[in-house]
N, CA, C and O atoms as a Tinker XYZ file with bonds, in Angstrom:
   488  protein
     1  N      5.681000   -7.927000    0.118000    73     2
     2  CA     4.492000   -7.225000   -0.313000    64     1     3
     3  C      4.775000   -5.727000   -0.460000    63     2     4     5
     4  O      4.340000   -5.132000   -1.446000    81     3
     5  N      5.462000   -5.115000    0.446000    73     3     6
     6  CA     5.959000   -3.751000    0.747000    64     5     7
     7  C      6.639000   -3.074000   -0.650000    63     6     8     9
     8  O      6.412000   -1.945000   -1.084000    81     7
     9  N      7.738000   -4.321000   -1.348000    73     7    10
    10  CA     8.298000   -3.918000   -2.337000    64     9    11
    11  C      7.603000   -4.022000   -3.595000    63    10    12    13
    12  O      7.984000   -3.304000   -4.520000    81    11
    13  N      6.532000   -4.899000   -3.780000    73    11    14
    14  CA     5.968000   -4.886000   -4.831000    64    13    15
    15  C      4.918000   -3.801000   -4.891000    63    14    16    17
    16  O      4.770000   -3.208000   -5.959000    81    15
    17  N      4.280000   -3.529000   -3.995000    73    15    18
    18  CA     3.563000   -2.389000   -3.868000    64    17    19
    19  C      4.522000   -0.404000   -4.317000    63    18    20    21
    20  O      4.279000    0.645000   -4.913000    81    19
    21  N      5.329000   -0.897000   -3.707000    73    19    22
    22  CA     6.684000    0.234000   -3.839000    64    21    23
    23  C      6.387000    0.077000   -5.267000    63    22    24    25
    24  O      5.579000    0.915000   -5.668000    81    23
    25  N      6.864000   -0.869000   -6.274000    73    23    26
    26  CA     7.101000   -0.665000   -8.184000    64    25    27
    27  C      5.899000   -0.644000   -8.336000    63    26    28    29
    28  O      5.804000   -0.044000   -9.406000    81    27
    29  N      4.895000   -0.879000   -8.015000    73    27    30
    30  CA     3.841000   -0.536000   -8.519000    64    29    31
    31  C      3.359000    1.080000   -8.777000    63    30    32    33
    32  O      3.124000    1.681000   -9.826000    81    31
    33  N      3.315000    1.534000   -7.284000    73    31    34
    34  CA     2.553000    2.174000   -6.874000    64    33    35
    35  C      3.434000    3.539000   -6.899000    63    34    36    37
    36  O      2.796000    4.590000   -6.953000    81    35
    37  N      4.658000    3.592000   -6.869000    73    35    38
    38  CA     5.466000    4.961000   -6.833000    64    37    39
    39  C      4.817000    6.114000   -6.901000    63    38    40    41
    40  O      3.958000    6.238000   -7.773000    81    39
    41  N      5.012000    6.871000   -6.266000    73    39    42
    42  CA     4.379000    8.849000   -6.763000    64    41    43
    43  C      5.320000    9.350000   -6.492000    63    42    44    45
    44  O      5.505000    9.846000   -7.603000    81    43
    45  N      6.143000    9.678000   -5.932000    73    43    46
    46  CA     7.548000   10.296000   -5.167000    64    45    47
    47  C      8.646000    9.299000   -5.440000    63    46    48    49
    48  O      8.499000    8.136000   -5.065000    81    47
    49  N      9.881000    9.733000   -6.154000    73    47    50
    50  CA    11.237000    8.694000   -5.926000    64    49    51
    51  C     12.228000   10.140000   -6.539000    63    50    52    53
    52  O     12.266000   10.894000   -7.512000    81    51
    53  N     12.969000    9.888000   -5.186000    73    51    54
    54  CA    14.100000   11.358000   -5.411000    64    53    55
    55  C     14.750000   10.629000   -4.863000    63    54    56    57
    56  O     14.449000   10.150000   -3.770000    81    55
    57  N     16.162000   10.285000   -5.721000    73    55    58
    58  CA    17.194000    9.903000   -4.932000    64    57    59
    59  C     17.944000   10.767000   -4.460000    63    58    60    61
    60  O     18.041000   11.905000   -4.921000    81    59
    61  N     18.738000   10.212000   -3.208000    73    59    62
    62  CA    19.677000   11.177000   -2.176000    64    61    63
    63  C     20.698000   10.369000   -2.217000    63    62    64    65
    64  O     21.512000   11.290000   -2.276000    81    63
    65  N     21.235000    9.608000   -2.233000    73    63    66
    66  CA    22.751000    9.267000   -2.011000    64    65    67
    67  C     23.124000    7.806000   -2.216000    63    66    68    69
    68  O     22.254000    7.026000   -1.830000    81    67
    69  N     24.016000    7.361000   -2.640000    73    67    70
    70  CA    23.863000    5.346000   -2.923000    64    69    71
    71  C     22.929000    5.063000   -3.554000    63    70    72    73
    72  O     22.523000    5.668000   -4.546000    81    71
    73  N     22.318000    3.798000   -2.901000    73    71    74
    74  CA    21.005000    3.323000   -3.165000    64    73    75
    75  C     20.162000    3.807000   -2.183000    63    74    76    77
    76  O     19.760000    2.890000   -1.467000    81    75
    77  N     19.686000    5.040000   -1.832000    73    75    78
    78  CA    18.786000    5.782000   -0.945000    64    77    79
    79  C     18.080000    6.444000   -1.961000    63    78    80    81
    80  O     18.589000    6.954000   -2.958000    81    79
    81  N     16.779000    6.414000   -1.645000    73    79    82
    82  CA    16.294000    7.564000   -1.852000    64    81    83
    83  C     14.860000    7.485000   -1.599000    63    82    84    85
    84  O     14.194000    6.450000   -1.642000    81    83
    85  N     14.362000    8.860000   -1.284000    73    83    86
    86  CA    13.201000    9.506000   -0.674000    64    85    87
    87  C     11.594000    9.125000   -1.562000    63    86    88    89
    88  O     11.104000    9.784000   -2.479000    81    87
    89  N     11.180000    8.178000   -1.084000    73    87    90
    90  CA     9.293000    8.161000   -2.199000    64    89    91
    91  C      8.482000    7.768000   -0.740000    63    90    92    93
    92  O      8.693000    7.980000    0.454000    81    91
    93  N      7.212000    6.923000   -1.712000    73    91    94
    94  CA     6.196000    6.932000   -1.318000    64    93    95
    95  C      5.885000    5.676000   -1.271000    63    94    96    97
    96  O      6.744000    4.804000   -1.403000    81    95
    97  N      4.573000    5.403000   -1.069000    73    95    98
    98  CA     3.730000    4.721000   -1.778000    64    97    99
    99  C      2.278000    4.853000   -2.031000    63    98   100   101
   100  O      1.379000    4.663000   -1.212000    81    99
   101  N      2.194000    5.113000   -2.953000    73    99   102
   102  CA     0.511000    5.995000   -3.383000    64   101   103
   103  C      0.276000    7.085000   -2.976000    63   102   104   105
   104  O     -0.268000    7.875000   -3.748000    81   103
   105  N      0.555000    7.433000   -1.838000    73   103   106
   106  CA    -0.238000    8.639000   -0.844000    64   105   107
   107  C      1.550000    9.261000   -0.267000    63   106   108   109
   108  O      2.462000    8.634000    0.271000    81   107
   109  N      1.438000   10.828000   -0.718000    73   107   110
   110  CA     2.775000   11.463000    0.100000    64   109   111
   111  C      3.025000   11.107000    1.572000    63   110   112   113
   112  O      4.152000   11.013000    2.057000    81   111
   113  N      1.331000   10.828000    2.562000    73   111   114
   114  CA     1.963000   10.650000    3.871000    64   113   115
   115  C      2.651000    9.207000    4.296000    63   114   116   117
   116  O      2.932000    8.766000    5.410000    81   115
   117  N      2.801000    8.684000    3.066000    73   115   118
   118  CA     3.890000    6.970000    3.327000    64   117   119
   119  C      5.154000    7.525000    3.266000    63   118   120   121
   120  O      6.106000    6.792000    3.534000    81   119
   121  N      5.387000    8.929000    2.900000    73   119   122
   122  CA     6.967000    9.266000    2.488000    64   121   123
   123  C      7.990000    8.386000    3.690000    63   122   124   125
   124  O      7.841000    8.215000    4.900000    81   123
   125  N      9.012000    7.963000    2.769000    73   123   126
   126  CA    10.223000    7.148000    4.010000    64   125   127
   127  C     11.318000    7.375000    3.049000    63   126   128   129
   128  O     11.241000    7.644000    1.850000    81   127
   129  N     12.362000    7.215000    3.811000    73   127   130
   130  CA    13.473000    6.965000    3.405000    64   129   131
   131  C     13.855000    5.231000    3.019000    63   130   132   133
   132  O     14.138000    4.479000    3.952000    81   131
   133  N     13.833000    4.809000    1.846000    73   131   134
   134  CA    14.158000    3.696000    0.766000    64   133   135
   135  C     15.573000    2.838000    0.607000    63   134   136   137
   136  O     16.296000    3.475000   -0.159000    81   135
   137  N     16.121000    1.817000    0.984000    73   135   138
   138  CA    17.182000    1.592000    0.451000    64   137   139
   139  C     16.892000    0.626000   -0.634000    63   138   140   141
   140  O     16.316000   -0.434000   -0.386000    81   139
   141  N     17.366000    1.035000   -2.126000    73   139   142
   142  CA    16.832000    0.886000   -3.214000    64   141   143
   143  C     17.959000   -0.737000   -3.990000    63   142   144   145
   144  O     19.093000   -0.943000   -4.421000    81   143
   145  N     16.298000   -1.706000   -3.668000    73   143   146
   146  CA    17.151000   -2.943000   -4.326000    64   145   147
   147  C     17.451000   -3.140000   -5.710000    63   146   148   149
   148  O     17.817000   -4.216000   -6.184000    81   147
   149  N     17.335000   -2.384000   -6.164000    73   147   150
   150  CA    17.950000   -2.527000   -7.980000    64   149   151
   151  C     16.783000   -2.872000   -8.731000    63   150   152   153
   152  O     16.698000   -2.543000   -9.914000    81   151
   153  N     15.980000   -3.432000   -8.214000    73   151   154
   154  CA    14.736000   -4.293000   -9.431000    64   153   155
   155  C     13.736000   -3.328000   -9.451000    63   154   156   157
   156  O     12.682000   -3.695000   -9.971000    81   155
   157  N     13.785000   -2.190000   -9.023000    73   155   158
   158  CA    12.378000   -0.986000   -9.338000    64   157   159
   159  C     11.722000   -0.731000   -7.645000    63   158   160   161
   160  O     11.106000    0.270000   -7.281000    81   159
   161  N     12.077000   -1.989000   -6.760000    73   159   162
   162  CA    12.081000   -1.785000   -5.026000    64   161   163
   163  C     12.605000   -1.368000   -4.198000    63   162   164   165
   164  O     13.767000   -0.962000   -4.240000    81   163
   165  N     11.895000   -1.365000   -3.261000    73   163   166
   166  CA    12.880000   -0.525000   -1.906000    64   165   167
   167  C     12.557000   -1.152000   -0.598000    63   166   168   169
   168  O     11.534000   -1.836000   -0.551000    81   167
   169  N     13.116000   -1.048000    0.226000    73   167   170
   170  CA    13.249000   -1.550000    1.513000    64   169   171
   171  C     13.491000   -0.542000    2.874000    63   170   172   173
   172  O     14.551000   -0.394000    3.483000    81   171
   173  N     12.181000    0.100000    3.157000    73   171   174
   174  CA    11.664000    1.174000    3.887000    64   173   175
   175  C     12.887000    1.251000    5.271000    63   174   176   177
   176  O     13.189000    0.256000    5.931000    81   175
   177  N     13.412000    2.509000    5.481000    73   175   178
   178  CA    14.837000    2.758000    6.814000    64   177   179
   179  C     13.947000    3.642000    7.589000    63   178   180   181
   180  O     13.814000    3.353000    8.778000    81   179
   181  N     13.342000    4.621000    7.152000    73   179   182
   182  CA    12.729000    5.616000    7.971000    64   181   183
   183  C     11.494000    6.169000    7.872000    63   182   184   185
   184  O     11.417000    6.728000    6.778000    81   183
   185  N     10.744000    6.251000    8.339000    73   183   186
   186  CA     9.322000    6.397000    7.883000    64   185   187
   187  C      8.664000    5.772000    8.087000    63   186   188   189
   188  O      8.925000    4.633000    8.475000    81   187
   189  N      7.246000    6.328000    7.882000    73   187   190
   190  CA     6.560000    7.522000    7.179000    64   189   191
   191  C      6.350000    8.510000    8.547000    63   190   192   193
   192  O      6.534000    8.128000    9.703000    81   191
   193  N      6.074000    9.385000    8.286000    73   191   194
   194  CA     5.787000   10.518000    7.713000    64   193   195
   195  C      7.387000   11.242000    7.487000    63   194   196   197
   196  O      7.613000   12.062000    8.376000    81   195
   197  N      8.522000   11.095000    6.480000    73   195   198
   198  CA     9.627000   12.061000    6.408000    64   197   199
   199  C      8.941000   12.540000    5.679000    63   198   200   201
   200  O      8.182000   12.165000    4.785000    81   199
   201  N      9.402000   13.901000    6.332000    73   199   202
   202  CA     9.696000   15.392000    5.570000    64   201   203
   203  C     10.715000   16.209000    5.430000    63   202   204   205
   204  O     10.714000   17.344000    4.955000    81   203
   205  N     11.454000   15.687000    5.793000    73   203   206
   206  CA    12.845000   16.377000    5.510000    64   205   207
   207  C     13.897000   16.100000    5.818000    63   206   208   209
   208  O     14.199000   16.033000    7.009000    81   207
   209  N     14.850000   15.832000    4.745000    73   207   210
   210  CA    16.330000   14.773000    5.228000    64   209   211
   211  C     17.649000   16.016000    5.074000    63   210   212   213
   212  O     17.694000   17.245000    5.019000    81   211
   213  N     18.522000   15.006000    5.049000    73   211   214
   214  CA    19.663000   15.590000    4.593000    64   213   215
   215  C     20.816000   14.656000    4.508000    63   214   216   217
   216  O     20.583000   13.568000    5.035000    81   215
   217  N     22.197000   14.811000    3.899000    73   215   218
   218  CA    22.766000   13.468000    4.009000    64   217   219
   219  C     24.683000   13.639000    3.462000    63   218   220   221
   220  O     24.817000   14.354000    2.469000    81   219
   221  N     25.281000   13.372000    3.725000    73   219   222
   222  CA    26.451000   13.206000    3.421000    64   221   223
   223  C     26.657000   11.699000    2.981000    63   222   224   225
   224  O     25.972000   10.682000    2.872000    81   223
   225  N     28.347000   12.216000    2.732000    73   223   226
   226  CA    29.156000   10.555000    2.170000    64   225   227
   227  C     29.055000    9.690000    3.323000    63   226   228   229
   228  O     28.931000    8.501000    3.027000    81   227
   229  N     29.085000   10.118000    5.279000    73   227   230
   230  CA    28.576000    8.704000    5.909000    64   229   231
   231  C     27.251000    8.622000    6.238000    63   230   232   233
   232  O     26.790000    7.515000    6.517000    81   231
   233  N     26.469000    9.715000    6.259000    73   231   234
   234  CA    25.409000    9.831000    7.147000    64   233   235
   235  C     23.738000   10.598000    6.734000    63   234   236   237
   236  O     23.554000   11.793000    6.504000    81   235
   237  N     22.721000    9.538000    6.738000    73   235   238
   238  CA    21.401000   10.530000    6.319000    64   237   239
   239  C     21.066000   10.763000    7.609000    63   238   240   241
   240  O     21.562000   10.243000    8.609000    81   239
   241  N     19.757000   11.981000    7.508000    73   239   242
   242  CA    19.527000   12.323000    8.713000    64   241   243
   243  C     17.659000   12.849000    8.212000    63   242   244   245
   244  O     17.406000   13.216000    7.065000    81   243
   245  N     17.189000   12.814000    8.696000    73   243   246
   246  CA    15.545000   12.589000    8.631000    64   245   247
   247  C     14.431000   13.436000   10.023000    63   246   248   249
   248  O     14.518000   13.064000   11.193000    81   247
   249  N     13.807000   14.166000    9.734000    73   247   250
   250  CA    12.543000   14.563000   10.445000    64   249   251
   251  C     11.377000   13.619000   10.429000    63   250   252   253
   252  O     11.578000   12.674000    9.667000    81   251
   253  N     10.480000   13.597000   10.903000    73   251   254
   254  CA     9.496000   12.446000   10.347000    64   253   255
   255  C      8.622000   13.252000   11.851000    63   254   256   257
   256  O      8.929000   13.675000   12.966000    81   255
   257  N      7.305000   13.093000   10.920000    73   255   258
   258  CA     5.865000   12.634000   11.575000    64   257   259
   259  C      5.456000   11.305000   11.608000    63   258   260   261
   260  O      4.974000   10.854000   10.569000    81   259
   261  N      5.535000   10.679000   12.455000    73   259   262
   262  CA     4.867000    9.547000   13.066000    64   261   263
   263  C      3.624000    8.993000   12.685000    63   262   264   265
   264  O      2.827000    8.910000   13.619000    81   263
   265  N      3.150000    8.517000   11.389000    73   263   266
   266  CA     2.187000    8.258000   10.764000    64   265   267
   267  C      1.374000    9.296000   10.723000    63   266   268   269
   268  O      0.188000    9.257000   11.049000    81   267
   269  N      2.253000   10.721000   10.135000    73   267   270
   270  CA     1.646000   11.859000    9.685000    64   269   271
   271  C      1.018000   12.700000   10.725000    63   270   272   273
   272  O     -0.071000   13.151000   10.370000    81   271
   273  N      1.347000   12.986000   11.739000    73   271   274
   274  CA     0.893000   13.113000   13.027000    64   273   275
   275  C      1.612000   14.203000   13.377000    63   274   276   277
   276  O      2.729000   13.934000   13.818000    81   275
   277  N      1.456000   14.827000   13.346000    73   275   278
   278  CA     2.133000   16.785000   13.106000    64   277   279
   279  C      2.596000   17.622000   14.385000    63   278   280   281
   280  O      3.452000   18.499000   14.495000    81   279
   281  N      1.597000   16.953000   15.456000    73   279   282
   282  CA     2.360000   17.024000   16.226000    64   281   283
   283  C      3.270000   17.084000   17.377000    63   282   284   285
   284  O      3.454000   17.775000   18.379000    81   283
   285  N      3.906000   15.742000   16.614000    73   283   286
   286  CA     4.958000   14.931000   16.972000    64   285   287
   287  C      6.501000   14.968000   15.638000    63   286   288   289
   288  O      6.345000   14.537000   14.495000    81   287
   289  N      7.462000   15.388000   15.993000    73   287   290
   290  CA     8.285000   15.173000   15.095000    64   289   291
   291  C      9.749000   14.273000   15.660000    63   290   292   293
   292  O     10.301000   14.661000   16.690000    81   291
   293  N     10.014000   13.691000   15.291000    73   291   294
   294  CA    11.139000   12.683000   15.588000    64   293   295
   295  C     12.373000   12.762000   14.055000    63   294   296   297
   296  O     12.416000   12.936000   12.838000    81   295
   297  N     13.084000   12.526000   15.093000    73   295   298
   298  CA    14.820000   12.793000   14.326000    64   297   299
   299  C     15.585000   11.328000   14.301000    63   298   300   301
   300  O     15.818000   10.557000   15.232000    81   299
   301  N     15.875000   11.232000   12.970000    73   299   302
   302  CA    17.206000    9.902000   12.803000    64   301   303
   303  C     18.201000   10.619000   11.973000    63   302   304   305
   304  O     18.343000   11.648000   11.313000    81   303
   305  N     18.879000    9.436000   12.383000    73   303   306
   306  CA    19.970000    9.656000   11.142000    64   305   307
   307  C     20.171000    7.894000   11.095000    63   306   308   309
   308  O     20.021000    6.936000   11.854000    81   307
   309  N     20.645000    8.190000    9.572000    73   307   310
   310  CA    21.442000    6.408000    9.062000    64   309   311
   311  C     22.528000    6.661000    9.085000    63   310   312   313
   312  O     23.019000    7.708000    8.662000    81   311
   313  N     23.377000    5.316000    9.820000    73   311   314
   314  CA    24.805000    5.560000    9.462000    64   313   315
   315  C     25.208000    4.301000    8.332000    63   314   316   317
   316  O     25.170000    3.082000    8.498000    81   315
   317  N     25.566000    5.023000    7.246000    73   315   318
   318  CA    25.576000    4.568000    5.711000    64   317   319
   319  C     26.559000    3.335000    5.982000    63   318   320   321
   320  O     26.325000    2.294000    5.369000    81   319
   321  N     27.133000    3.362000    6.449000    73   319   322
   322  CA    28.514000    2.007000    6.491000    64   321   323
   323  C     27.788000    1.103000    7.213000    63   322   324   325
   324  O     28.034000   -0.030000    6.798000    81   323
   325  N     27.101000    1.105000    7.999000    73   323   326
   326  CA    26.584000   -0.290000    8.923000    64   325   327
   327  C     25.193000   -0.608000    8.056000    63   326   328   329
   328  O     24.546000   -1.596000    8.402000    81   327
   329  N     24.915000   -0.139000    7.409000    73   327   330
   330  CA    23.928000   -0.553000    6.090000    64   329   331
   331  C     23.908000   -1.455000    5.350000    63   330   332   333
   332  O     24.855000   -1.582000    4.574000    81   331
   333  N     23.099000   -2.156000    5.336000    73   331   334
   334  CA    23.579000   -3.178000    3.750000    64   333   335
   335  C     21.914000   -3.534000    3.063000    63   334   336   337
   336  O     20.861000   -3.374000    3.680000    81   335
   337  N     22.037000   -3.986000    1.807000    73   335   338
   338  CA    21.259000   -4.245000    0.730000    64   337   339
   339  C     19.807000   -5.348000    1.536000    63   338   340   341
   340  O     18.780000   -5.339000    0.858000    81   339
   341  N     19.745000   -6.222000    2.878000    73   339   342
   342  CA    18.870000   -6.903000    3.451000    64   341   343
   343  C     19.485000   -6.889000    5.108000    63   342   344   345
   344  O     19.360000   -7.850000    5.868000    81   343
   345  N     19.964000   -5.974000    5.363000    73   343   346
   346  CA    20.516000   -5.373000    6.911000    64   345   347
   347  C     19.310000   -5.020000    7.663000    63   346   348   349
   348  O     18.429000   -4.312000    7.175000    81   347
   349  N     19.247000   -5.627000    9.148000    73   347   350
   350  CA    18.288000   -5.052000    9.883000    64   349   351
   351  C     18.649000   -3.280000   10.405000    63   350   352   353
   352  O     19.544000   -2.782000   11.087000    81   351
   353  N     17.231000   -2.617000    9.552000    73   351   354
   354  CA    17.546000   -1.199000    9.886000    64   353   355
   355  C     17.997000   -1.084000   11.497000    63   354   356   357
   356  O     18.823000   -0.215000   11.776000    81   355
   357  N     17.451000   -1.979000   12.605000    73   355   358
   358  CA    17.784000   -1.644000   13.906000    64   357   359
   359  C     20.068000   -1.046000   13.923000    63   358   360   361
   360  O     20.827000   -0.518000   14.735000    81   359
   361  N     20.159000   -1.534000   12.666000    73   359   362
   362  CA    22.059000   -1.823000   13.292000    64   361   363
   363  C     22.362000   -0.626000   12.724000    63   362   364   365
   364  O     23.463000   -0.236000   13.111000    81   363
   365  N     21.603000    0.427000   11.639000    73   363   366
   366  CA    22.366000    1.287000   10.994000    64   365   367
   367  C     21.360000    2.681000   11.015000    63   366   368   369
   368  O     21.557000    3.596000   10.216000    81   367
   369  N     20.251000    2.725000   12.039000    73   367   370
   370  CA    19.230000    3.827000   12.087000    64   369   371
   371  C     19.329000    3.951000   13.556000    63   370   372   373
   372  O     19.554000    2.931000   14.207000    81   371
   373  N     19.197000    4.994000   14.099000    73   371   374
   374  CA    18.738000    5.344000   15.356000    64   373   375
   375  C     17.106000    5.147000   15.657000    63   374   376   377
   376  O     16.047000    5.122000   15.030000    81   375
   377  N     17.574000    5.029000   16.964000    73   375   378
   378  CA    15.438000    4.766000   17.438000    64   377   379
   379  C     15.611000    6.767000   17.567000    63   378   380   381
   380  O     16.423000    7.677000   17.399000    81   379
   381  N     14.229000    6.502000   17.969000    73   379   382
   382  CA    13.727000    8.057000   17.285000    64   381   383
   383  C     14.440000    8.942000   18.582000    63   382   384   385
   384  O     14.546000    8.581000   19.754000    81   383
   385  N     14.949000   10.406000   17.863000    73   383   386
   386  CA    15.446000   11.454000   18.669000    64   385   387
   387  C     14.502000   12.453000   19.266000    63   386   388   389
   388  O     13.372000   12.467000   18.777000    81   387
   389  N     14.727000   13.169000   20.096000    73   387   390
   390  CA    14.156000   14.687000   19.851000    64   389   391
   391  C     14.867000   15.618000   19.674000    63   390   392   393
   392  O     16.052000   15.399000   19.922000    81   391
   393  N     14.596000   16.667000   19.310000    73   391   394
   394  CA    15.101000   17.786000   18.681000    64   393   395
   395  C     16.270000   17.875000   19.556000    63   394   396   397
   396  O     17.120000   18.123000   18.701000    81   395
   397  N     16.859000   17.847000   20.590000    73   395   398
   398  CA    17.852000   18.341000   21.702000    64   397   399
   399  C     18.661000   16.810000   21.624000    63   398   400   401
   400  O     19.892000   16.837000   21.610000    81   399
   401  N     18.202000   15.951000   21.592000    73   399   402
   402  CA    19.031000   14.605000   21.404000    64   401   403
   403  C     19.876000   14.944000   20.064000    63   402   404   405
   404  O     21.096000   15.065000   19.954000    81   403
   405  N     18.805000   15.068000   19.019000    73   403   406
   406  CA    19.519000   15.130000   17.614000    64   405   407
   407  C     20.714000   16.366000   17.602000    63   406   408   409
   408  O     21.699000   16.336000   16.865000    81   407
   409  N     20.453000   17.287000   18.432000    73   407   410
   410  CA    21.145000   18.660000   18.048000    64   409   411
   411  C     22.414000   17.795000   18.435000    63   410   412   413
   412  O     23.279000   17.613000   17.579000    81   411
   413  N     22.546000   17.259000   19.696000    73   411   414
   414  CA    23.547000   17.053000   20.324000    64   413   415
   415  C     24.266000   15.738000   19.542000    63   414   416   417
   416  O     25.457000   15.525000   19.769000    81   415
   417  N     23.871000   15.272000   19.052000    73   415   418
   418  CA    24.255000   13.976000   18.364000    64   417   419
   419  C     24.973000   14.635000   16.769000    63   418   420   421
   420  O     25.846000   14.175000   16.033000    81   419
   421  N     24.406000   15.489000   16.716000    73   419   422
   422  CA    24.660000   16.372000   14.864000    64   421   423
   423  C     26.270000   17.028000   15.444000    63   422   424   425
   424  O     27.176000   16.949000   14.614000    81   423
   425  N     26.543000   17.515000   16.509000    73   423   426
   426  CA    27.755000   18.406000   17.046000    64   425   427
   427  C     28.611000   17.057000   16.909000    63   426   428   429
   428  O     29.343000   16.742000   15.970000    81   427
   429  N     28.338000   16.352000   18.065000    73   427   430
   430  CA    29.359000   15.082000   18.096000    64   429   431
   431  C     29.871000   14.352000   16.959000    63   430   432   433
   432  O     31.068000   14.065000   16.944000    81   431
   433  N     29.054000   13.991000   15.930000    73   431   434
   434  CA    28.913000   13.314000   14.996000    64   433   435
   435  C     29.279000   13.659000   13.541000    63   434   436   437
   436  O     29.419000   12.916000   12.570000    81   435
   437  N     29.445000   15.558000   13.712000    73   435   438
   438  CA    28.905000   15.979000   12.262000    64   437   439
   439  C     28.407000   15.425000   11.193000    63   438   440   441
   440  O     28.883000   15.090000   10.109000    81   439
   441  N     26.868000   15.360000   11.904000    73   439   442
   442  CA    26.027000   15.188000   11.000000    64   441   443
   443  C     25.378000   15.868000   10.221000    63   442   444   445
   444  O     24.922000   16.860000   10.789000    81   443
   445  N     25.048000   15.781000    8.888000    73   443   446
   446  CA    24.732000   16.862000    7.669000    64   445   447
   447  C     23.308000   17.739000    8.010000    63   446   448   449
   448  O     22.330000   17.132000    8.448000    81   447
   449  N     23.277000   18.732000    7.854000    73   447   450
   450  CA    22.053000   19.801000    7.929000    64   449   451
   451  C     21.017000   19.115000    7.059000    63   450   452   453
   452  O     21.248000   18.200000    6.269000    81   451
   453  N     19.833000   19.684000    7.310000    73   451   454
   454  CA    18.524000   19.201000    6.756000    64   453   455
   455  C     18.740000   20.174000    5.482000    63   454   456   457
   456  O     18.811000   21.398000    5.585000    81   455
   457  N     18.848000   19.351000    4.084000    73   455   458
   458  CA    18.527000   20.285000    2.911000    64   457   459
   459  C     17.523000   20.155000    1.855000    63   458   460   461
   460  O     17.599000   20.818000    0.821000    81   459
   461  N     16.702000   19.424000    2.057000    73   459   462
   462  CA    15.042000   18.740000    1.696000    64   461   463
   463  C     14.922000   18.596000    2.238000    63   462   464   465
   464  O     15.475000   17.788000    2.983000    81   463
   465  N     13.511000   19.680000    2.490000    73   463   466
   466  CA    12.334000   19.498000    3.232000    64   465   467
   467  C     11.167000   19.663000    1.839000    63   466   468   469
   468  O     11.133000   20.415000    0.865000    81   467
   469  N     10.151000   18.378000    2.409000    73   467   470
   470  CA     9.007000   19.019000    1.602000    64   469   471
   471  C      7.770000   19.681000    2.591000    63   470   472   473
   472  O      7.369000   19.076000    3.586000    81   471
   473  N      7.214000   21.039000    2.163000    73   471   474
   474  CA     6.688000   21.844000    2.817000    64   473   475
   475  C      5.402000   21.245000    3.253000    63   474   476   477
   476  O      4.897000   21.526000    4.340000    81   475
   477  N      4.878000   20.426000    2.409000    73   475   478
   478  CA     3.046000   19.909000    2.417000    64   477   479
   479  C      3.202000   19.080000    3.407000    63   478   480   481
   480  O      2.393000   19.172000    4.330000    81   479
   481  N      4.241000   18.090000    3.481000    73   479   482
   482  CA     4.484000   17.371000    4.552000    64   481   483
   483  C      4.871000   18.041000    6.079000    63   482   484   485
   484  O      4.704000   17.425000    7.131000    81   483
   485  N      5.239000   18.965000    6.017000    73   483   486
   486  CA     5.726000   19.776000    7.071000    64   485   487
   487  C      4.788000   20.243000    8.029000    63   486   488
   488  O      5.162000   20.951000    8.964000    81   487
């Protein structure tokens, strides 16, 4: 239902990297991070409320409000290789960070800086 609603309903689709990329559905506060099945669908990794990712060749990394909930902000990252096209997000997303988890996980890990953010969401 999720994906048919996704081709329907799109307002936001910015791709970021692979088959990733950043929309909606109807309303900006559904924003998530997408892994994009080829037929016009997607299959929701992070979200909603992202507002601001960032991402390299292994790794996305994501802010998010918690069903738009401002404030509260939580940190992931995807690790792109343990991913696949009908993969349970549990094997290739982190459960949610906080800011001092993520910092420390971004050093260890070099993980990519946040370089989209959208502000309305913020």
């Amino acid at each position: 239902m999720l994906s048919i609603l996704l081709a329907a309903c799109d307002v936001h689709h910015e791709k970021l990297i692979g088959p990733y990329f950043l929309g909606d559905i109807d309303v900006t506060e559904q924003m998530s991070v997408f892994y994009d099945l080829g037929d016009g669908s997607g299959i929701g990794r992070i979200g909603p409320t992202v507002f601001s990712v960032g991402w390299n060749d292994r790794y996305i990394v994501a802010k998010e409000h918690p069903n738009g909930d401002k404030r509260i902000t939580n940190f992931y990252y995807l690790e792109i290789a343990r991913d696949s096209k009908y993969a349970d997000p549990k094997q290739s997303v982190t459960d949610p960070l906080t800011k001092v988890e993520f910092l420390e996980k971004q050093k260890a890990l070099n993980l990519p800086q946040f370089t989209r953010t959208i502000k309305s969401l913020e």
